[in-house]
KEKOL-101498 format. One record per atom (N, C-alpha, C, O, CB): x, y, z; residue in three letters. Coordinates in steps of 0.2 Angstrom, whole numbers, plus 5000, padded with zeros to 4 digits. Atoms other than C-alpha are relative to their C-alpha. Glycine has a CB too. Layout:
<recs>
XYZALA ...
</recs>
This chain:
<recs>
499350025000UNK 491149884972UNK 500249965006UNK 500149985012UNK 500450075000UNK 499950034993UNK 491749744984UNK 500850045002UNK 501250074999UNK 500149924999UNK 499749974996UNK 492749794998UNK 500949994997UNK 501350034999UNK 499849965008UNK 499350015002UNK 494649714989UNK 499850014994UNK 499549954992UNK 500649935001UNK 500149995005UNK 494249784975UNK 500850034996UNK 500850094995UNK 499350055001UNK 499749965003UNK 495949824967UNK 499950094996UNK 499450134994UNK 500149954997UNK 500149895002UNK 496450024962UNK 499749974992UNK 499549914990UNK 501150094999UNK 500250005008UNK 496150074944UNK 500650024997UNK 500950074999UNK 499350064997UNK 499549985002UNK 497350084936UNK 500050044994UNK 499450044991UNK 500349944998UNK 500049935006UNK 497650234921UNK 500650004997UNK 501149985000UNK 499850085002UNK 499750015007UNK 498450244904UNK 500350105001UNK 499950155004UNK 499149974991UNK 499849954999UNK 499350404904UNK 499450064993UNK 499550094988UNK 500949984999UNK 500449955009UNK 498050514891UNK 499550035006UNK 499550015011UNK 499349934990UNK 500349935002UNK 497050664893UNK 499149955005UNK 498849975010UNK 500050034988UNK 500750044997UNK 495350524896UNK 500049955007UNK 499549915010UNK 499849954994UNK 499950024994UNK 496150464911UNK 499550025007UNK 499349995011UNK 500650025001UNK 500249944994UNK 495450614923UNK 499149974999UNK 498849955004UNK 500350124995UNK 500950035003UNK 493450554914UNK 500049955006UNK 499749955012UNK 500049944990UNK 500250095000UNK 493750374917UNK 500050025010UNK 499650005013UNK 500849924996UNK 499549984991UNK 494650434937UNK 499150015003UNK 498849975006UNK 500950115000UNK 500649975000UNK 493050544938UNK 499349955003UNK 498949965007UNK 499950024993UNK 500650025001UNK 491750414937UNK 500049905005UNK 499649855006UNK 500050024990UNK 499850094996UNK 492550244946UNK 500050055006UNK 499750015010UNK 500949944997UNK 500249974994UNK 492550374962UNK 499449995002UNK 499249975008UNK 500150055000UNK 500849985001UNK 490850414958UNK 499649965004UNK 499349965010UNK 499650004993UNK 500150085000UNK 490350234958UNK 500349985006UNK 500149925007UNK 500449954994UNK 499750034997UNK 491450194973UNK 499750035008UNK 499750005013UNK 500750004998UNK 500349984997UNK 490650324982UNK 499449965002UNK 499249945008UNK 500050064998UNK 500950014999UNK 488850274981UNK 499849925004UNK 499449895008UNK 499549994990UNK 500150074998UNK 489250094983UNK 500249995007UNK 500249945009UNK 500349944995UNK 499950004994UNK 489850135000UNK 499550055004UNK 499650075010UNK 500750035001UNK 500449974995UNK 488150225004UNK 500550105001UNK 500250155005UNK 500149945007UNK 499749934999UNK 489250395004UNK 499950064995UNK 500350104994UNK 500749985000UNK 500249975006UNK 488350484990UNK 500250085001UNK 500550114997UNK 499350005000UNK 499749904998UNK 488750674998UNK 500750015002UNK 500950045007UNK 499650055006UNK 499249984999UNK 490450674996UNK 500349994993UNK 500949994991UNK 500349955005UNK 499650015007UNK 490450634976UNK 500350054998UNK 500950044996UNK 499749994995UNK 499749945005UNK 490550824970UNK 500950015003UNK 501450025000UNK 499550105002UNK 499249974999UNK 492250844982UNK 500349954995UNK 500749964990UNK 500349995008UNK 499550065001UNK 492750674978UNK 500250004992UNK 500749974990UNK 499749925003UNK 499849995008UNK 492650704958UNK 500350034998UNK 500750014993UNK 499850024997UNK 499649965000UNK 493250864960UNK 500650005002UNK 501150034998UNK 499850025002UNK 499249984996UNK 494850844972UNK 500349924995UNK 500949924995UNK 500050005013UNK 499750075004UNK 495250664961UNK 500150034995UNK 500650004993UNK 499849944998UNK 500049985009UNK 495050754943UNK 500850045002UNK 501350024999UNK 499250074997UNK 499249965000UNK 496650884949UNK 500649955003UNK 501249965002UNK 500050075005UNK 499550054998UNK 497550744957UNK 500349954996UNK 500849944997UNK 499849975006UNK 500050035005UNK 497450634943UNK 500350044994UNK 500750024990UNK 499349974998UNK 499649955005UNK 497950784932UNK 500650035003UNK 500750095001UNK 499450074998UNK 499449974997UNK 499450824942UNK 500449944998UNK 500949954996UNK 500050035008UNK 499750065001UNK 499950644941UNK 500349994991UNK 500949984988UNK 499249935003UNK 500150025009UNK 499650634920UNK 500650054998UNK 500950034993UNK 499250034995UNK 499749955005UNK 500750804919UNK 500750005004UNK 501250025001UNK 499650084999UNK 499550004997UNK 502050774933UNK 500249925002UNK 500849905000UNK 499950065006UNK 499950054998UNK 502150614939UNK 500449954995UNK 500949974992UNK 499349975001UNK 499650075003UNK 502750424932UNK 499749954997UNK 499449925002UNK 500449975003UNK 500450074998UNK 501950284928UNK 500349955005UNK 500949955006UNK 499949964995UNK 500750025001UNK 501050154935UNK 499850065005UNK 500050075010UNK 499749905003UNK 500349974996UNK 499850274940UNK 499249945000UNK 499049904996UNK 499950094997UNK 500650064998UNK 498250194949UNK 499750055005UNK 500050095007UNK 500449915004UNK 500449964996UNK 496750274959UNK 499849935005UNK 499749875003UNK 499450044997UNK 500250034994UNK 496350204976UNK 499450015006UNK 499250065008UNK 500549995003UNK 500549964994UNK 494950194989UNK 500349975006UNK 500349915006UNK 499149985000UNK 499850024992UNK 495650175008UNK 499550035004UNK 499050065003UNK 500750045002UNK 500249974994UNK 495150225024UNK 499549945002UNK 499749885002UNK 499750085000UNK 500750004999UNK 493350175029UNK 499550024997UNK 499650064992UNK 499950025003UNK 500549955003UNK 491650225026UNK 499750045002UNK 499150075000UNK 499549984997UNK 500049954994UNK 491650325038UNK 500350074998UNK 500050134998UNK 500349975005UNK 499549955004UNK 493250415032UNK 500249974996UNK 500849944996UNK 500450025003UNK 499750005007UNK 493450395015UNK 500650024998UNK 500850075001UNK 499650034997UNK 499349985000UNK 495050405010UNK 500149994993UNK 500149944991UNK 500549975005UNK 499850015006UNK 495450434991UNK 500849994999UNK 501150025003UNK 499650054998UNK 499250005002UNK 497450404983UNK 500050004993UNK 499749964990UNK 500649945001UNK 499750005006UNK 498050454968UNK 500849985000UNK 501350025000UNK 499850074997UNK 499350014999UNK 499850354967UNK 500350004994UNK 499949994989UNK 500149945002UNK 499550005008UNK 501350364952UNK 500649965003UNK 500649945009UNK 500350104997UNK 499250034998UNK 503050294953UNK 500650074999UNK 501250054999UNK 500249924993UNK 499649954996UNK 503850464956UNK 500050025009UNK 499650035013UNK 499750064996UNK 499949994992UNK 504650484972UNK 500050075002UNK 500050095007UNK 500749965002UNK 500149914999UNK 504550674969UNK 499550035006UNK 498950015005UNK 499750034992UNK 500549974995UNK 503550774983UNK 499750044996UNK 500050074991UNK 500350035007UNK 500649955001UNK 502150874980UNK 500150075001UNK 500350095006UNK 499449985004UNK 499949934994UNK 502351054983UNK 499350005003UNK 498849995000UNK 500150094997UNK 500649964996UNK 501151114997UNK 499950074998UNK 500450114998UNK 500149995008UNK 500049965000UNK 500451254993UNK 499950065006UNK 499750055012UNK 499750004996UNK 499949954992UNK 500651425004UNK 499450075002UNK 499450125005UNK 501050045001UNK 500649944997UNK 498951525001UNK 499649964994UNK 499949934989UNK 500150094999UNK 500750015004UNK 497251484992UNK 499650064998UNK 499350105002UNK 499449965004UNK 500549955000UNK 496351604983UNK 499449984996UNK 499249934993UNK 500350064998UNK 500850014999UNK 494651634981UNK 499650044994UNK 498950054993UNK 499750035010UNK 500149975006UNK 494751744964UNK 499549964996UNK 499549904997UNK 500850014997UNK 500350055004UNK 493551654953UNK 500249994992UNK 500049944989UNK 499350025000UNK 499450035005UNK 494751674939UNK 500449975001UNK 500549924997UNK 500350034998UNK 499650074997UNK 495951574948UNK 499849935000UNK 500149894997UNK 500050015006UNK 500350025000UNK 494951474954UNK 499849944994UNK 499549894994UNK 499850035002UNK 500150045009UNK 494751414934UNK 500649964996UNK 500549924992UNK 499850054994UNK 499650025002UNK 496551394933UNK 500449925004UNK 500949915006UNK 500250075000UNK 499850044995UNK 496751224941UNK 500849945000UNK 501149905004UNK 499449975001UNK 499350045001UNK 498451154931UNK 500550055005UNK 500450105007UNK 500450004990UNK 499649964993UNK 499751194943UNK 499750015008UNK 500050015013UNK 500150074998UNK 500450004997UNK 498451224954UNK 499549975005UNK 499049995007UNK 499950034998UNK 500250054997UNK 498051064961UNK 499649975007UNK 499049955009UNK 500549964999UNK 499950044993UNK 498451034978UNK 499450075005UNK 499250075011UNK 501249995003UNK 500349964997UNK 497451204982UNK 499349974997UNK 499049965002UNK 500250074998UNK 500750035003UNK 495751124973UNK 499849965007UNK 499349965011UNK 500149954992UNK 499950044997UNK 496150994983UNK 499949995008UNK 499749945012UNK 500549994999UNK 499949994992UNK 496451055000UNK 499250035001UNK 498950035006UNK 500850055002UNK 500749984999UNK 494551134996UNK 499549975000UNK 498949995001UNK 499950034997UNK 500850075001UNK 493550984994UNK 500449955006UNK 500349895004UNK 499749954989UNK 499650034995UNK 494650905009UNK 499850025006UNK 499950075009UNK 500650015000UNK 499849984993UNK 494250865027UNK 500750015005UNK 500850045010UNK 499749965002UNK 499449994998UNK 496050815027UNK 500449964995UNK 500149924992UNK 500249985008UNK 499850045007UNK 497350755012UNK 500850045004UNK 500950095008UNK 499550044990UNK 499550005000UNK 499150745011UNK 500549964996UNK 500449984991UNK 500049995004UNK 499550045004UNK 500550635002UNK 500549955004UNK 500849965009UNK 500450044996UNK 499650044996UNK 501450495007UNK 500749964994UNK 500649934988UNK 499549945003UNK 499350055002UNK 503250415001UNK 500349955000UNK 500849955004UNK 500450025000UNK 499350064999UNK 504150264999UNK 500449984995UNK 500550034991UNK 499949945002UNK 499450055005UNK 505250154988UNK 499550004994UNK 499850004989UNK 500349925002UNK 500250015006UNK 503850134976UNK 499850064995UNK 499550064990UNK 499549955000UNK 500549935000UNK 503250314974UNK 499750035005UNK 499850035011UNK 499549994997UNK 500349954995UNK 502250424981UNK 499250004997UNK 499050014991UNK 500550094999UNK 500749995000UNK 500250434984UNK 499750065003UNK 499850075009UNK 499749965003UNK 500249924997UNK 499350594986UNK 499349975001UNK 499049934998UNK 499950084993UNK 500850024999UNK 497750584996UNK 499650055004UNK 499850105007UNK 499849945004UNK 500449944994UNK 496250665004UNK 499249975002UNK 498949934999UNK 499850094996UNK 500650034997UNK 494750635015UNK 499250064993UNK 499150124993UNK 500250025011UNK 500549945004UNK 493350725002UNK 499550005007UNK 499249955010UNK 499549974990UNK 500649975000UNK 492150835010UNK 499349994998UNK 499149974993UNK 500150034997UNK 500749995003UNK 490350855009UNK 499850054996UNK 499350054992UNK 499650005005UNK 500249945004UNK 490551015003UNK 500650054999UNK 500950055004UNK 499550045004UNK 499449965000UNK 491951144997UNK 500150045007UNK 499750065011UNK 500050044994UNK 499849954991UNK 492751245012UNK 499850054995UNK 499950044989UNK 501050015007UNK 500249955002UNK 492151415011UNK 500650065001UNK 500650114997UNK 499550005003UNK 499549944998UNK 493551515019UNK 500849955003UNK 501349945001UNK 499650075009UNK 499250054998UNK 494751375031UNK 500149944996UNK 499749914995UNK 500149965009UNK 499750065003UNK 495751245022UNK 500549955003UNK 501149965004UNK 500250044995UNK 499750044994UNK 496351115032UNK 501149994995UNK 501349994989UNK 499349895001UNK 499550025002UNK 498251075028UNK 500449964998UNK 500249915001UNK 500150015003UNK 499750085001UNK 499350945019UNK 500650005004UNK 501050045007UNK 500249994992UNK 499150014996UNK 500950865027UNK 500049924992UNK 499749894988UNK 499949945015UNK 499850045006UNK 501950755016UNK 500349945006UNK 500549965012UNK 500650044994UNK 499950054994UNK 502350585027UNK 500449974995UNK 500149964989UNK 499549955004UNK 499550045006UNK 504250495018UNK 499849935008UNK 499749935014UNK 501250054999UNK 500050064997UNK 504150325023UNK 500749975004UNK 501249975001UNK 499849954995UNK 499350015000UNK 505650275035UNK 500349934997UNK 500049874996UNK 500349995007UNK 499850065001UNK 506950165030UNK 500449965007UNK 500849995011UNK 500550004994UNK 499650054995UNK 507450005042UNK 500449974999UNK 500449924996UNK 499749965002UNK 499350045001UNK 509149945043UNK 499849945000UNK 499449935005UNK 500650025005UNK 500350074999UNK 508849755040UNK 500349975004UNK 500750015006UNK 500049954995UNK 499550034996UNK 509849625052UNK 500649994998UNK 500649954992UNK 499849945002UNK 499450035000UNK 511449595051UNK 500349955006UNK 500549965012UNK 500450054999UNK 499750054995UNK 512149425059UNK 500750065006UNK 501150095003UNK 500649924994UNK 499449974997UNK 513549505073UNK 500649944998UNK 500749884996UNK 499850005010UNK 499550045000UNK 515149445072UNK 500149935006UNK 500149945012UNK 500550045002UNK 499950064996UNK 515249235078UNK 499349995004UNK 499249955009UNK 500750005005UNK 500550034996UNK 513449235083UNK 499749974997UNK 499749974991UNK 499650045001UNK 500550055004UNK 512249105079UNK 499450004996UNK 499050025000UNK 499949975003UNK 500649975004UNK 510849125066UNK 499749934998UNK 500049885000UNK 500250054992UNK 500350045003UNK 509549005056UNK 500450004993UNK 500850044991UNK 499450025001UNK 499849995007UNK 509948965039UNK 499449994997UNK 499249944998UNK 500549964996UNK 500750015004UNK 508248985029UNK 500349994992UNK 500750024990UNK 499650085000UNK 499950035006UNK 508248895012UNK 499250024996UNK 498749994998UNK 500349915002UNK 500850025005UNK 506548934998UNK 500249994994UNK 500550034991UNK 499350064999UNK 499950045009UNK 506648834983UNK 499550024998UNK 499050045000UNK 499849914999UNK 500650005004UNK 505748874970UNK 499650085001UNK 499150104999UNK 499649945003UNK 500349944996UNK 505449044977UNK 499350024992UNK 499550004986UNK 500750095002UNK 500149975007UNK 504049114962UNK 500150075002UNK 500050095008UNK 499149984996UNK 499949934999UNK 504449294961UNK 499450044999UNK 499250085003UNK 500550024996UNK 500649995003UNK 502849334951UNK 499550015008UNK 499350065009UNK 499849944996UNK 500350004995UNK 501949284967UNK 500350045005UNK 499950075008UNK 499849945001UNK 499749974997UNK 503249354977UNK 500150105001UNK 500450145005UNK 500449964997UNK 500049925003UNK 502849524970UNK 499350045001UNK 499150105001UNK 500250004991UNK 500849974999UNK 501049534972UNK 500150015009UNK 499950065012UNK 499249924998UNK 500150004993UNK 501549474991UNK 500250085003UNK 500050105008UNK 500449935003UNK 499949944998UNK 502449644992UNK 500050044999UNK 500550085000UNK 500250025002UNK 500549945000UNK 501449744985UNK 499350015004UNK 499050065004UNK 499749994995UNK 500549994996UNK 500049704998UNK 500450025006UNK 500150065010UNK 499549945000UNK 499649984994UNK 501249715012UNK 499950065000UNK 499650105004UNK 500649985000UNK 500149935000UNK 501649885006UNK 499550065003UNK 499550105007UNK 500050004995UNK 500649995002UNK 500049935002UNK 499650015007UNK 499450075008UNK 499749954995UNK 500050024992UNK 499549875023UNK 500350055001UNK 500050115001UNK 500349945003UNK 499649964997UNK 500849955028UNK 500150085000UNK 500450105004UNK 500449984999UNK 499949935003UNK 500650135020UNK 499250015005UNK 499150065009UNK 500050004988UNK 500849994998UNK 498650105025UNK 500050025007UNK 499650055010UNK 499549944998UNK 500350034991UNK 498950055045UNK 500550095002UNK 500350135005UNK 500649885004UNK 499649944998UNK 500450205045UNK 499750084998UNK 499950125002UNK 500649994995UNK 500449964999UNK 499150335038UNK 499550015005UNK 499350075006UNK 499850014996UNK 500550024994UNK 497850285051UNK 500350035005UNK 500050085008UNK 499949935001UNK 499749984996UNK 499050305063UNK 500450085001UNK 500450115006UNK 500349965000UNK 500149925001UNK 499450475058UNK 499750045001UNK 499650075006UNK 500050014996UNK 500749964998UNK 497850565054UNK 499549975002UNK 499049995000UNK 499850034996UNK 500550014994UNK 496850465065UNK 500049955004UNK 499749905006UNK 499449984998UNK 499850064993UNK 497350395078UNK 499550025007UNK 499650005012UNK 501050025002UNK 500450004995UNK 496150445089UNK 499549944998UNK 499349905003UNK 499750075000UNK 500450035002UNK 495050345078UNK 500149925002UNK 499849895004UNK 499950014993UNK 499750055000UNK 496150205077UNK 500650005003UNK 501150014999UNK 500149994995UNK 499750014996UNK 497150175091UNK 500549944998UNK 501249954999UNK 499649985004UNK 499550075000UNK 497849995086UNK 500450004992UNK 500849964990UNK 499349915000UNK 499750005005UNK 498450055070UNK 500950025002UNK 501450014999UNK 499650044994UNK 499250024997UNK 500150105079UNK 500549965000UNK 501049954997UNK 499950005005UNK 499850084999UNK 500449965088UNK 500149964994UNK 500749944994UNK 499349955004UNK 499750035005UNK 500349875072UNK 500350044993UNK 500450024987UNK 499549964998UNK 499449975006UNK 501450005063UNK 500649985002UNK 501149984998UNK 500150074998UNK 499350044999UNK 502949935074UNK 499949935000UNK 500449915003UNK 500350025006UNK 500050055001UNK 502349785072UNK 500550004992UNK 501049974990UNK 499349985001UNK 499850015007UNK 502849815054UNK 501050025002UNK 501449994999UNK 499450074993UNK 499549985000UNK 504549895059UNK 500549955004UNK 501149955003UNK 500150075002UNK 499650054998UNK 505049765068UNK 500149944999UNK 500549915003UNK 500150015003UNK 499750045002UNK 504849655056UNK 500650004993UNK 500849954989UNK 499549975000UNK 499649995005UNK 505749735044UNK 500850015002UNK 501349995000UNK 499850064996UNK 499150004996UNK 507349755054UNK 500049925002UNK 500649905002UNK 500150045009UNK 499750084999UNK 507249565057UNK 500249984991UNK 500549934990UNK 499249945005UNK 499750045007UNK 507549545038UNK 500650004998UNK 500950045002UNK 499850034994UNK 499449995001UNK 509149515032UNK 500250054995UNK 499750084995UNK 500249944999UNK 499749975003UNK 510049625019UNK 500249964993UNK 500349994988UNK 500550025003UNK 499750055004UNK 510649475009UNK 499349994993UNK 499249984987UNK 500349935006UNK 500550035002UNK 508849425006UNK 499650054995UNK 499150034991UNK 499549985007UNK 500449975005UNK 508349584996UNK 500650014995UNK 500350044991UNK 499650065003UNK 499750005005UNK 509849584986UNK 500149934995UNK 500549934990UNK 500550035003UNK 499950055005UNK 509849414978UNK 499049994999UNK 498949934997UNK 500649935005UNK 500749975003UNK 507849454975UNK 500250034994UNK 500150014989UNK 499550055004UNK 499949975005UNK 508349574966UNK 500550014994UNK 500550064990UNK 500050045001UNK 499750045006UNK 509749484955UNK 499549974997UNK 499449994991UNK 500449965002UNK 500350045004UNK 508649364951UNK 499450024995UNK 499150004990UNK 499849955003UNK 500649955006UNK 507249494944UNK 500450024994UNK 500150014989UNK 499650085002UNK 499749985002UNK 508649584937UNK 500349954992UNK 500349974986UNK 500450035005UNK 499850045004UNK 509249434926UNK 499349984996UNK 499349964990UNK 500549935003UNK 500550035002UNK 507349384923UNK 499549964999UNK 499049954997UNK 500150004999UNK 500350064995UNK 507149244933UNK 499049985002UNK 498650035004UNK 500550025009UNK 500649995000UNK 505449184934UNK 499949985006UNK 499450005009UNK 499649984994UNK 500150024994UNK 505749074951UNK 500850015001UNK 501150024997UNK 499749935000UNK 499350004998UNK 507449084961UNK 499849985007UNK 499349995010UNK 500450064998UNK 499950044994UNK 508048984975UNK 500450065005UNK 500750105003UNK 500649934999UNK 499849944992UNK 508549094992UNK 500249975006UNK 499849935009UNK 499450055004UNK 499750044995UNK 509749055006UNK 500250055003UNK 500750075000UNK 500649944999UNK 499949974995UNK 509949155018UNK 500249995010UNK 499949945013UNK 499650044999UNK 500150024991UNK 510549175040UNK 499550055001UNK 499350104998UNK 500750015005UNK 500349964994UNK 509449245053UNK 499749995005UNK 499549945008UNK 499550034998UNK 500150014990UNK 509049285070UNK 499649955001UNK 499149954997UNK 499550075005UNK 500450034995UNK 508449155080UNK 499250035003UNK 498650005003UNK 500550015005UNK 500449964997UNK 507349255087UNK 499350014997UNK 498850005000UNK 500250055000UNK 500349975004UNK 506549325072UNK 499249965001UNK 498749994999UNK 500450004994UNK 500850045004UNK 505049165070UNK 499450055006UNK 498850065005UNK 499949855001UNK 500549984997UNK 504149265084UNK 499850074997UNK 499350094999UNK 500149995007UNK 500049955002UNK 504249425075UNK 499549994994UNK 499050034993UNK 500750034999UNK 500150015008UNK 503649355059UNK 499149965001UNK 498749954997UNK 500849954995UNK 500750055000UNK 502249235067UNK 499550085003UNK 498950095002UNK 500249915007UNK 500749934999UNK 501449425075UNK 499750014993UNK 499150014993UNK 500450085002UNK 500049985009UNK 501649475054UNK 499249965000UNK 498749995001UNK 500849964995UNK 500650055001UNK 500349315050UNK 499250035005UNK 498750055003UNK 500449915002UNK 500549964996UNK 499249375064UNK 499950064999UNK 499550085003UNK 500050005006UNK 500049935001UNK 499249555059UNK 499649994994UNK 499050024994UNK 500750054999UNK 500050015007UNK 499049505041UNK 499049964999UNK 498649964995UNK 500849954996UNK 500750045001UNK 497349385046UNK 499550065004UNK 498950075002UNK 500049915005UNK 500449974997UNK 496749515058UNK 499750094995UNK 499250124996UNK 500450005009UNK 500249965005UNK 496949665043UNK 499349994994UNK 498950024991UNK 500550004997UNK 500649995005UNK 495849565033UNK 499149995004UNK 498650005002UNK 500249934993UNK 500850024994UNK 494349515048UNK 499950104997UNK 499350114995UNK 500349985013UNK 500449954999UNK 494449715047UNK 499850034995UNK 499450084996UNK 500350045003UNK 500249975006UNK 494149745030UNK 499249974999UNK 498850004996UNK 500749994994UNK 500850035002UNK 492549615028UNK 499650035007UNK 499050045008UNK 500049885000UNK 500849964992UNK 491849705048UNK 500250084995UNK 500350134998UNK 500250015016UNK 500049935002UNK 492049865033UNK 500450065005UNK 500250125005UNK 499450025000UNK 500049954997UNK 493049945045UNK 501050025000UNK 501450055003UNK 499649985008UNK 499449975005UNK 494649955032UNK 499849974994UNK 499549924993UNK 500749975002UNK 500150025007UNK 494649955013UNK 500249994995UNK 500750034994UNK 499850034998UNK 499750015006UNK 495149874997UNK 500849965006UNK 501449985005UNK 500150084995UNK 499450014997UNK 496449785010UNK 500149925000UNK 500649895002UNK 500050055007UNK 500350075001UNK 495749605009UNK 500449944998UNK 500449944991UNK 499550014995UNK 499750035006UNK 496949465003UNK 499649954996UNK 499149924999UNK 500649985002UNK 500550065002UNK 496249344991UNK 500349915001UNK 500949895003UNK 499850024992UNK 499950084997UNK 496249144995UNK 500649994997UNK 501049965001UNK 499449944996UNK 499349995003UNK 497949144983UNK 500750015006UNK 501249995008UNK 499950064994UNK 499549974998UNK 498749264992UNK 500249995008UNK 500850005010UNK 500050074999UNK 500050024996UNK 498349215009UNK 500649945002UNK 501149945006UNK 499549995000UNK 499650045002UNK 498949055004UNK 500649995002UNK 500949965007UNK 500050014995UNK 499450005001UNK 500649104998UNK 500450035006UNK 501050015007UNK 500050024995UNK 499749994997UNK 500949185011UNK 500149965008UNK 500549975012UNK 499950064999UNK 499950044994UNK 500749065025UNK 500549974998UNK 500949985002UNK 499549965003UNK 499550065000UNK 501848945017UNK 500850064999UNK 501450045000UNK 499749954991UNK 499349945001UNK 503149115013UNK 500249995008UNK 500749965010UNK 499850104998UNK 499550004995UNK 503249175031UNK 500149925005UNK 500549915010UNK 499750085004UNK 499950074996UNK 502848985038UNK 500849994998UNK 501149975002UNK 499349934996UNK 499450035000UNK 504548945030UNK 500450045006UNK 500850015010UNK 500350004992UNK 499449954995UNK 505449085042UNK 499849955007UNK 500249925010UNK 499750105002UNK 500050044992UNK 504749005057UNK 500049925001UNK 500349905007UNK 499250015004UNK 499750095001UNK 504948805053UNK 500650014998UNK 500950035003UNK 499749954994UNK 499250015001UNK 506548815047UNK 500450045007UNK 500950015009UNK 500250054991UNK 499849964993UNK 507048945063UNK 500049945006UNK 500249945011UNK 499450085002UNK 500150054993UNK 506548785074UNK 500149944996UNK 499849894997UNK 499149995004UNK 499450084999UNK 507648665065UNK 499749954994UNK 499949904992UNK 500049955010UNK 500250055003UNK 506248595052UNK 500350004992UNK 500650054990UNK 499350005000UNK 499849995006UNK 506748555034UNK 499650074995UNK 499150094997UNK 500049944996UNK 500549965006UNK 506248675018UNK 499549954998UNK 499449894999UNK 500550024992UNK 500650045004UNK 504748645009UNK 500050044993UNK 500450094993UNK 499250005005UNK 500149965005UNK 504448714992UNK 499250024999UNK 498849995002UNK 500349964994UNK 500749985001UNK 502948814986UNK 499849964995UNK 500149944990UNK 499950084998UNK 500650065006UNK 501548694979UNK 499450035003UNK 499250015008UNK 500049895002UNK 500949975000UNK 499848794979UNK 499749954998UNK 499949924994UNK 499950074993UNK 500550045000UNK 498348694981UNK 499450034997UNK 499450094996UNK 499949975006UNK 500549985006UNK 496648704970UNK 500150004996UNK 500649994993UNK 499850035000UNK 499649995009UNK 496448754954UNK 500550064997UNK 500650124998UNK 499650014996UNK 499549955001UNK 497748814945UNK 500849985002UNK 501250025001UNK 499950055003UNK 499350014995UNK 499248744954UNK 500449964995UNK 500149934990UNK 500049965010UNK 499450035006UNK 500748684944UNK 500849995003UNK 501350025001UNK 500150054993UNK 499450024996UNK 501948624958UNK 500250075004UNK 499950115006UNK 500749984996UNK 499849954996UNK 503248714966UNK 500350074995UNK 500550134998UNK 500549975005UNK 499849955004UNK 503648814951UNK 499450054998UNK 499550094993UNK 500449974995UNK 500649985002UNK 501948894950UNK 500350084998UNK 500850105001UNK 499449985005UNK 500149925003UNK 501849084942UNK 499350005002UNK 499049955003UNK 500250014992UNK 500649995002UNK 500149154943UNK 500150094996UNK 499650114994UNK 499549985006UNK 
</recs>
């Protein structure tokens, strides 16, 4: 399985939990990680079955972390929290009963698992095991993603005016979804392993402070133009001065996530030659235009490209 290997995505049915089963399996091995399938089958079959019976759709399985620490997700588009549960028992009729009974399976074939929230939903995860715990069961925490107030110009201060023609939204939608996706990844790192990963901090305020440099304006006329249908739309917005240095860290964050994912030492995080791409020419428009240069429109090179109106 290569390292940006997109999740899997699942059909809401009963053969989901199978299919969930068996692309772990596979994802396991091809990372050299073979003793860690039974958890990892295990604690994804109830997580995938909690998703099918409580959740939302798009549900999708993921491999994060490392290969070191594996990190499985089961995500939905329910922003609903998980219950944690508040005892495991060890009944062997129980034990059998595992609808309802998920996040305890779970927490037994876990070196460490928890759930995370934001705007798109919510992903349940866990580090699998080599082997079921016998007696201690490590704990879950649920992590809500914060929200960042975006910029607002002050009263009579001076701003840039950013202009993207042509915006494609299509492409515009992949770009944050990977952002997200980053940001969810660098913000659990920093959580539960931050010993491991020191620099994943650092570049979680990186992320917060480039979200406060956004404007407010900029995500509500996005989401007019989806709303109506729009397949490209034009965006004019002010903002900080300031900001092209915030946004030129972003681009460096975003080249140096994917160096870490080809040295294996992050997963499925990879962007491809497209998305790369688009996004230099995205956040490139913030920092030219902030230093006075004109707009440019998105025109994608190679194959495939079809101006500035391109979709893919």
């Amino acid at each position: 399985m290569p390292l940006n290997e997109p999740g899997l995505a699942l059909t809401p049915e009963p053969r989901s939990v199978h299919e969930a089963r068996r692309w772990v399996a596979s994802a396991c091995h091809s990372l050299g990680r073979g003793d860690l399938v039974e958890c990892a089958e295990l604690g994804i079959s109830e997580l995938v079955t909690n998703a099918l019976l409580h959740g939302e759709e798009p549900i999708a399985v993921h491999v994060r972390g490392t290969a070191e620490h594996l990190r499985l997700e089961v995500c939905d588009g329910s922003r609903e929290p998980p219950v944690l549960p508040t005892a495991i028992s060890r009944e062997p009729d129980d034990l059998l009963l595992t609808v309802g009974r998920g996040l305890n399976i779970v927490a037994m074939c876990s070196v460490s698992w928890g759930a995370a929230i934001d705007e798109a939903g919510k992903c349940v995860w866990f580090e699998p095991a080599t082997a079921p715990h016998e007696d201690v069961y490590p704990l879950g925490e649920v992590f809500v993603a914060e929200q960042t107030a975006p910029w607002q110009p002050p009263a009579g201060a001076s701003a840039s005016v950013i202009s993207l023609p042509g915006l494609p939204l299509h492409q515009l939608g992949d770009q944050r979804r990977h952002y997200q996706e980053l940001r969810r990844e660098l913000r659990l790192l920093s959580l539960a392993r931050q010993d491991d990963f020191p620099l994943a901090d650092n570049l979680t305020r990186v992320f917060k402070r480039f979200e406060r440099a956004l404007p407010r304006t900029m995500t509500t006329q996005i989401n007019a133009a989806l709303a109506r249908g729009d397949a490209v739309t034009d965006l004019s917005m002010s903002l900080d001065p300031d900001t092209a240095s915030v946004i030129e860290q972003m681009l460096d964050l975003l080249d140096l996530a994917d160096e870490f994912c080809r040295a294996k030492r992050l997963l499925s995080l990879a962007r491809t030659p497209r998305q790369r791409e688009f996004q230099q020419w995205y956040f490139g428009e913030f920092i030219r235009q902030s230093r006075g240069e004109p707009p440019r429109a998105w025109a994608p090179t190679g194959p495939g490209r079809s101006g500035s109106k391109h979709v893919s």
